[in-house]
GUDREN-383017 format. One record per residue (C-alpha): residue number from 1; residue in one letter; x, y, z. Coordinates in pm, 1 decimal. Example, Ala and Ser with C-alpha at 12.3 -4.5 7.8 and 13.67 -1.06 7.14 Angstrom:
BEGIN
    nr   rest          X          Y          Z
     1      a     1230.0     -450.0      780.0
     2      s     1367.0     -106.0      714.0
This chain:
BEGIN
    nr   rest          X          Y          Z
     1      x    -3747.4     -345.0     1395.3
     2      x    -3738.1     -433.1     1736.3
     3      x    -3832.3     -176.8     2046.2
     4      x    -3571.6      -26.7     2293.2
     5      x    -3804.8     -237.1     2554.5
     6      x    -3790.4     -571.3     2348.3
     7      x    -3375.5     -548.9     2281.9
     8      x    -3357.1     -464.3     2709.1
     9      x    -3562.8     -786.0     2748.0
    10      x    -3384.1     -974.7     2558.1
    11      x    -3022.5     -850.6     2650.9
    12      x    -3168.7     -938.6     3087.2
    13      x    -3282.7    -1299.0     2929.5
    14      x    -2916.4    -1330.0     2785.5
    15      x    -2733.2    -1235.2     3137.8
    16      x    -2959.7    -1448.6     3276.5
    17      x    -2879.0    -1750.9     3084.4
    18      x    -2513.1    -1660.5     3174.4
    19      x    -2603.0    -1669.4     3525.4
    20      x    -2783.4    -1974.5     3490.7
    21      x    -2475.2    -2161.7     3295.9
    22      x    -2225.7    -2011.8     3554.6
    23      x    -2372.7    -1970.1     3885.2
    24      x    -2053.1    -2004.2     4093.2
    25      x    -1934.8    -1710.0     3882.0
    26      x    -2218.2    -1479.2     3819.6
    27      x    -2445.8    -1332.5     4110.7
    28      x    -2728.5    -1129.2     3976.5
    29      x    -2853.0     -931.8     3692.9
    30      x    -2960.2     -586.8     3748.7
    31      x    -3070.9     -278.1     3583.6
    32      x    -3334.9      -82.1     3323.0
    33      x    -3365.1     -154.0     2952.7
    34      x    -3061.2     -125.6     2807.3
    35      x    -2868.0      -37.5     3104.8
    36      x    -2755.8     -360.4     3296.5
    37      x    -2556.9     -525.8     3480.9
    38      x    -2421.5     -826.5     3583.0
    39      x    -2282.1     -911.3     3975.0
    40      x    -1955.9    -1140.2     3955.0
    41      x    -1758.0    -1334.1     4250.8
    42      x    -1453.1    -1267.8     4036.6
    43      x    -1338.3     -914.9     3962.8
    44      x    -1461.9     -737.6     3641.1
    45      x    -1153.8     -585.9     3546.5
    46      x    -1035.6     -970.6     3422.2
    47      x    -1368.8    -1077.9     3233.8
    48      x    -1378.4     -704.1     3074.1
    49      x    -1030.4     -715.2     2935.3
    50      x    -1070.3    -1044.2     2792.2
    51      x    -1387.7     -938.9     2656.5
    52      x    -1208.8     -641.6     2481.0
    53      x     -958.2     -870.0     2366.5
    54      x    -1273.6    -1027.6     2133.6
    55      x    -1355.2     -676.6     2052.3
    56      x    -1633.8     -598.9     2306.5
    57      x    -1572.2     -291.2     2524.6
    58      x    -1769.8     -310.2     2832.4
    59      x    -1684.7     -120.2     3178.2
    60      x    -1753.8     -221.8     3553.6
    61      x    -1941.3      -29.4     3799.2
    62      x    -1823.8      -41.1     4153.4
    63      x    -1571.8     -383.7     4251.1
    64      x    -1845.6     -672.4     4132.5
    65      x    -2030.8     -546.6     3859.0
    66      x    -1955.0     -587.4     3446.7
    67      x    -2171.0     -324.3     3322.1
    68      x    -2393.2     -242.5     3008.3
    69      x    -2495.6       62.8     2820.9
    70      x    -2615.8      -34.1     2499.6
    71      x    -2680.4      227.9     2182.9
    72      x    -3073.6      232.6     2142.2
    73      x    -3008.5      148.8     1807.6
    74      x    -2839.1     -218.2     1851.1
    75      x    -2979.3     -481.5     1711.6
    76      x    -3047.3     -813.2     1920.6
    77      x    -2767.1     -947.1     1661.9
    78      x    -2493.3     -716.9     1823.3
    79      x    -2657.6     -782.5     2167.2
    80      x    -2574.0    -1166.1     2065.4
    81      x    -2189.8    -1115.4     1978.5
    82      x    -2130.4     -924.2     2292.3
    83      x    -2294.6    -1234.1     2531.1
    84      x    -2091.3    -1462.9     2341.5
    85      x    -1775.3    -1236.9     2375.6
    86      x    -1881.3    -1203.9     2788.1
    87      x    -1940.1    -1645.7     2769.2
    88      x    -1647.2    -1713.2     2611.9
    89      x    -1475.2    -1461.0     2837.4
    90      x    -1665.2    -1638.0     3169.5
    91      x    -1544.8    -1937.0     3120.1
    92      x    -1186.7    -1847.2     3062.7
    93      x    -1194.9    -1687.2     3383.6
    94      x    -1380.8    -1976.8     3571.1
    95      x    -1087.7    -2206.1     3529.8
């Protein structure tokens, strides 16, 4: 099984991939462990809703940011359906 410090590293390497794929969208990654988040141009509110159309809840914090807090006990599995849920929901948005 894989440490609370191991699933935060690999959920910041996922956002960061995002932000790689989709820099005109997504600004910086930010935060502690399991508690992240990621800095948009476009608002959250869109991305989040189409995100909980897929069946991912996520929440913003402040007017830029799409914001994780992740159960200690996810697996990097569930970590990996909610960064495709966010991509998918990305590029939607992008266009």
């Amino acid at each position: 099984m894989e440490s609370v410090e191991e699933k935060g590293q690999y959920l910041k390497e996922s956002l960061e991939k995002l932000k790689d794929k989709y820099p005109e969208v997504c600004v910086d990654v930010r935060g502690l462990g399991l508690m992240m988040g990621l800095q948009m141009t476009i608002k959250p509110s869109v991305v989040i809703n189409k995100c909980r159309e897929k069946g991912v809840i996520l929440c913003s914090a402040g007017y830029d940011v799409v914001r994780f807090v992740l159960p200690l006990i996810i697996s990097k599995d569930e970590i990996d359906i909610a960064i495709k849920a966010l991509d998918e929901s990305i590029a939607e948005c992008a266009n």
